[in-house]
VOKELO-575918 format. One record per residue: residue in one letter; x, y, z of N, C-alpha, C in turn. Coordinates in pm, 1 decimal, padded with zeros to 6 digits. Layout:
N
(voba 'A',(X,Y,Z),(X,Y,Z),(X,Y,Z))
...
END
This chain:
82
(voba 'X',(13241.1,10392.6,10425.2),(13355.2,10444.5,10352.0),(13484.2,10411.9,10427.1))
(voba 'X',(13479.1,10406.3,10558.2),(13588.4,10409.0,10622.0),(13643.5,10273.2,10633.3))
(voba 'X',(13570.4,10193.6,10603.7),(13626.8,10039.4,10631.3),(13644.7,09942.5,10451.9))
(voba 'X',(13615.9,10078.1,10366.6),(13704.0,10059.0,10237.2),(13850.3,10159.3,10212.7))
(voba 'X',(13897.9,10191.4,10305.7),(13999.3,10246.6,10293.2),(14032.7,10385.5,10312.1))
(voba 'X',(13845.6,10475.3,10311.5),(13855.2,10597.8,10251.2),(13795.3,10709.7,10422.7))
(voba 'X',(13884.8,10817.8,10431.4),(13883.1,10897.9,10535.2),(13836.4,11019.3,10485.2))
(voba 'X',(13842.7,11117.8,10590.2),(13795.0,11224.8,10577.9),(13673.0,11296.3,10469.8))
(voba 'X',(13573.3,11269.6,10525.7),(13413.9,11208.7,10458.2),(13361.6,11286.5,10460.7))
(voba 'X',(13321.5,11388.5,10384.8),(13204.0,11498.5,10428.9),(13100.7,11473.0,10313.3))
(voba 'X',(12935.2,11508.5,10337.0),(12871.0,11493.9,10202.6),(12805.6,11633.2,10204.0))
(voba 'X',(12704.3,11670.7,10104.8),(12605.2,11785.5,10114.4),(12470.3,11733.8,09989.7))
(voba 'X',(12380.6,11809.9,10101.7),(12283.8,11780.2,10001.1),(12276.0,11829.3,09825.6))
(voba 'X',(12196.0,11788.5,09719.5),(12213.5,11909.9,09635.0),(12073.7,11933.1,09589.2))
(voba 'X',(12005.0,12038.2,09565.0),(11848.1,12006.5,09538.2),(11891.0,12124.3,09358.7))
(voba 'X',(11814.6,12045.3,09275.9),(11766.1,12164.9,09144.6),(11662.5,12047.5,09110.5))
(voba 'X',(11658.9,12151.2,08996.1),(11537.8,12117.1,08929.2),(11572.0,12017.9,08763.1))
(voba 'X',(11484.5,11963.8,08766.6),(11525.7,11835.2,08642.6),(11357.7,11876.1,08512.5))
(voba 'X',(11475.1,11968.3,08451.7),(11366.8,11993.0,08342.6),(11315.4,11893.2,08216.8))
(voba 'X',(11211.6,11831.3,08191.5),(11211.1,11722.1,08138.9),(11161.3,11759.4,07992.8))
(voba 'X',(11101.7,11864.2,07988.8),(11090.7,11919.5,07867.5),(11038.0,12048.7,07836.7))
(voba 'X',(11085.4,12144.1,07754.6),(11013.5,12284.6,07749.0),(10836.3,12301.4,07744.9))
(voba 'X',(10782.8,12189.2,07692.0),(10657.9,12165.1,07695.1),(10606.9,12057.6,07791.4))
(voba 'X',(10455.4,12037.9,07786.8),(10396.5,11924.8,07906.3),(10390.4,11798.3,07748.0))
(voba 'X',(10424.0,11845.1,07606.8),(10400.7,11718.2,07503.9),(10564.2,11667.7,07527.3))
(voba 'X',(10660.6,11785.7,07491.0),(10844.8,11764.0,07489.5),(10831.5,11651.3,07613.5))
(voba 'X',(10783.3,11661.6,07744.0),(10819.0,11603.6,07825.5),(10748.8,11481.7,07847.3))
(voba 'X',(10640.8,11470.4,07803.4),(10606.4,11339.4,07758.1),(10659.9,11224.8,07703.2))
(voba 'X',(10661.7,11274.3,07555.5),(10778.7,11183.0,07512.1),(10905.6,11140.7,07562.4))
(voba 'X',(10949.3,11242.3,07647.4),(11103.4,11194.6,07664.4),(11098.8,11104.2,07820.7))
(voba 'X',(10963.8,11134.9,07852.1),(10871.7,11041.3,07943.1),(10915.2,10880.1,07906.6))
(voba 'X',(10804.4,10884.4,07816.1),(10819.9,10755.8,07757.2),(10935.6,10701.5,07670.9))
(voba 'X',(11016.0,10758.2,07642.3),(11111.3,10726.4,07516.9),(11230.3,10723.2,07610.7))
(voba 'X',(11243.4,10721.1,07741.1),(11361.3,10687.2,07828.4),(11313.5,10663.7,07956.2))
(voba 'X',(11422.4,10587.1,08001.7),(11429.5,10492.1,08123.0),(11337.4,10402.9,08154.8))
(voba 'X',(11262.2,10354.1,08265.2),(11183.9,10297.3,08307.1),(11043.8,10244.6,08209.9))
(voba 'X',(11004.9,10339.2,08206.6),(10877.0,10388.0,08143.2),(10887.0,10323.0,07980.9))
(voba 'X',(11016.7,10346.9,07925.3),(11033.0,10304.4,07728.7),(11048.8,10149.7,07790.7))
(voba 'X',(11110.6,10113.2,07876.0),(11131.9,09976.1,07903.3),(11023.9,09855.7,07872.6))
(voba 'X',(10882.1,09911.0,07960.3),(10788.8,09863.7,08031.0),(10707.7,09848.1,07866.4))
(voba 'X',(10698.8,09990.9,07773.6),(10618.6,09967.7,07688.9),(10664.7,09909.2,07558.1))
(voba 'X',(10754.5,09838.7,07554.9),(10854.3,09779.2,07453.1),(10753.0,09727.2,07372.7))
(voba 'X',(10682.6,09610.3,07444.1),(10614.7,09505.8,07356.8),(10421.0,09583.5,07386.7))
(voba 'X',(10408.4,09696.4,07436.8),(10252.0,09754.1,07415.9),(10194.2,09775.5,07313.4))
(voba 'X',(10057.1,09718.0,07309.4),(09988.8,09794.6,07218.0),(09945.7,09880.0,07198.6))
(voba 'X',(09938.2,09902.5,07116.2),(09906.8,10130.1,07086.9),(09739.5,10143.0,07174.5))
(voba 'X',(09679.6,10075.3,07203.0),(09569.1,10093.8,07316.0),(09651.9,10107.3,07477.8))
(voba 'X',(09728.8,10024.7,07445.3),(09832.2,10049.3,07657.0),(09929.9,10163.9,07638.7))
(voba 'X',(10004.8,10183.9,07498.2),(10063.8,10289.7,07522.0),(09980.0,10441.0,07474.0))
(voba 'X',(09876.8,10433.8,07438.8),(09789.4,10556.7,07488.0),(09704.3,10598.2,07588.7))
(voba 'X',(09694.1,10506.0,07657.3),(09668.4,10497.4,07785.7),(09783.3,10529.4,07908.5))
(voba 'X',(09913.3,10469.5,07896.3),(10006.6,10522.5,07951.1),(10058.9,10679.9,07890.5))
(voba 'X',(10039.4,10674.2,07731.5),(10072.6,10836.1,07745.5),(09971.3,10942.6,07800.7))
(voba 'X',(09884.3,10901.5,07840.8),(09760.9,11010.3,07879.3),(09765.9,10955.4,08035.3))
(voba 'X',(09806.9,10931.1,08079.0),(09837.9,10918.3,08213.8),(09969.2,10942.7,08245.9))
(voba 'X',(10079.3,10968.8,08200.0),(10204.7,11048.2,08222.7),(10175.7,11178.1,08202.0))
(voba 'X',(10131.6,11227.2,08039.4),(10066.4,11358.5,08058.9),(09987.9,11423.8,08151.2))
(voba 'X',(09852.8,11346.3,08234.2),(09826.8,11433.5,08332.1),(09923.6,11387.3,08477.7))
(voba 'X',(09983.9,11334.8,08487.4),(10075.7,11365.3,08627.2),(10191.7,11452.3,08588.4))
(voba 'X',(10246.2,11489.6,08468.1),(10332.6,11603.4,08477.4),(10281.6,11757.3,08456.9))
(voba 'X',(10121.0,11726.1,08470.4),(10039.0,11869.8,08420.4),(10105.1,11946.8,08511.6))
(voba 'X',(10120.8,11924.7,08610.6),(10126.4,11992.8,08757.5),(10209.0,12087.0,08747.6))
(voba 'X',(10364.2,11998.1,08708.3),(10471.6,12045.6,08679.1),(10518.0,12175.6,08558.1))
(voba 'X',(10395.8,12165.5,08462.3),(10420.9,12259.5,08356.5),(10424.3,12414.4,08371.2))
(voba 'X',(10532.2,12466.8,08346.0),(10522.5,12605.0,08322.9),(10589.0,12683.7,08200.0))
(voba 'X',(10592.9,12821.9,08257.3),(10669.2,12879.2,08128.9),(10780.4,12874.8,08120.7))
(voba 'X',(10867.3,12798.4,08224.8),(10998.8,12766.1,08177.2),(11023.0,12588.1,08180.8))
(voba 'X',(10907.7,12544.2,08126.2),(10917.6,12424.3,08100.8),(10872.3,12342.2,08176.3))
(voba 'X',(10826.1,12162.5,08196.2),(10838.6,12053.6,08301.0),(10917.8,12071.4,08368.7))
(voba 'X',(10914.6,12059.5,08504.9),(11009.6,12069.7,08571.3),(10995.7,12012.0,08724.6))
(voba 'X',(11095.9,11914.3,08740.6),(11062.9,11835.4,08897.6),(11146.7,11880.3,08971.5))
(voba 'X',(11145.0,11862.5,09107.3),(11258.4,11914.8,09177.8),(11333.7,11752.0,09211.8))
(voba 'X',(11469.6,11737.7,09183.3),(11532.9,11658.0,09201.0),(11644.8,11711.2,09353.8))
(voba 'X',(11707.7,11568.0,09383.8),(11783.6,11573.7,09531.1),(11857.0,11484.4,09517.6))
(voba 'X',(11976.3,11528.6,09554.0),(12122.5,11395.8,09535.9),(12193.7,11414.2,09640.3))
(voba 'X',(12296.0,11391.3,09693.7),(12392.5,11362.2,09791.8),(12519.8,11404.2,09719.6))
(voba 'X',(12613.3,11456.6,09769.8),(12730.8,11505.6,09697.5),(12815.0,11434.2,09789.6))
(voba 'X',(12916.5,11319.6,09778.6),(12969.3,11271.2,09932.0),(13111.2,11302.7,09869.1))
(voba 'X',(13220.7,11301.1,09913.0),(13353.8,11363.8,09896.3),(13461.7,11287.2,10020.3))
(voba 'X',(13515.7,11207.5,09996.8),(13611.8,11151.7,10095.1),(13761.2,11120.6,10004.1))
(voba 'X',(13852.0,11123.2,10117.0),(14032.6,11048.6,10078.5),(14055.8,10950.7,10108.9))
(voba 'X',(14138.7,10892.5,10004.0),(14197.5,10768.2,10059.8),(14351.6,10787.6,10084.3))
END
């Protein structure tokens, strides 16, 4: 930062939680139907993308509760002047 112009630098961590859907099905879909994951199955056939949806479903089993999917996410908050 400092050798683009910018001083007095402080960051902080930030941790919450990234609810992906009120259900372990809500969060499925929105599994597959964004980012990475909708990318990959663009051109699948409904044999690879039921296979990928039953394998996203059980790795977010874990995550399911009564207030929904839910991962714990972590970012960096950085804050400097120029």
């Amino acid at each position: 930062m400092g050798s683009a112009g910018f001083g007095d630098t402080n960051d902080e961590p930030a941790h919450h939680d990234l609810v992906l859907g009120e259900d372990l099905e809500s969060a499925t879909d929105f599994s597959l139907e964004a980012g990475p994951v909708a990318r990959l199955l663009l051109n699948a056939d409904d044999e690879v993308r039921a296979d990928v949806r039953a394998a996203v479903m059980k790795a977010l089993a874990p995550y399911a509760g009564p207030h929904g999917v839910r991962l714990r996410a972590a970012t960096w908050i950085v804050r400097s002047r120029r």
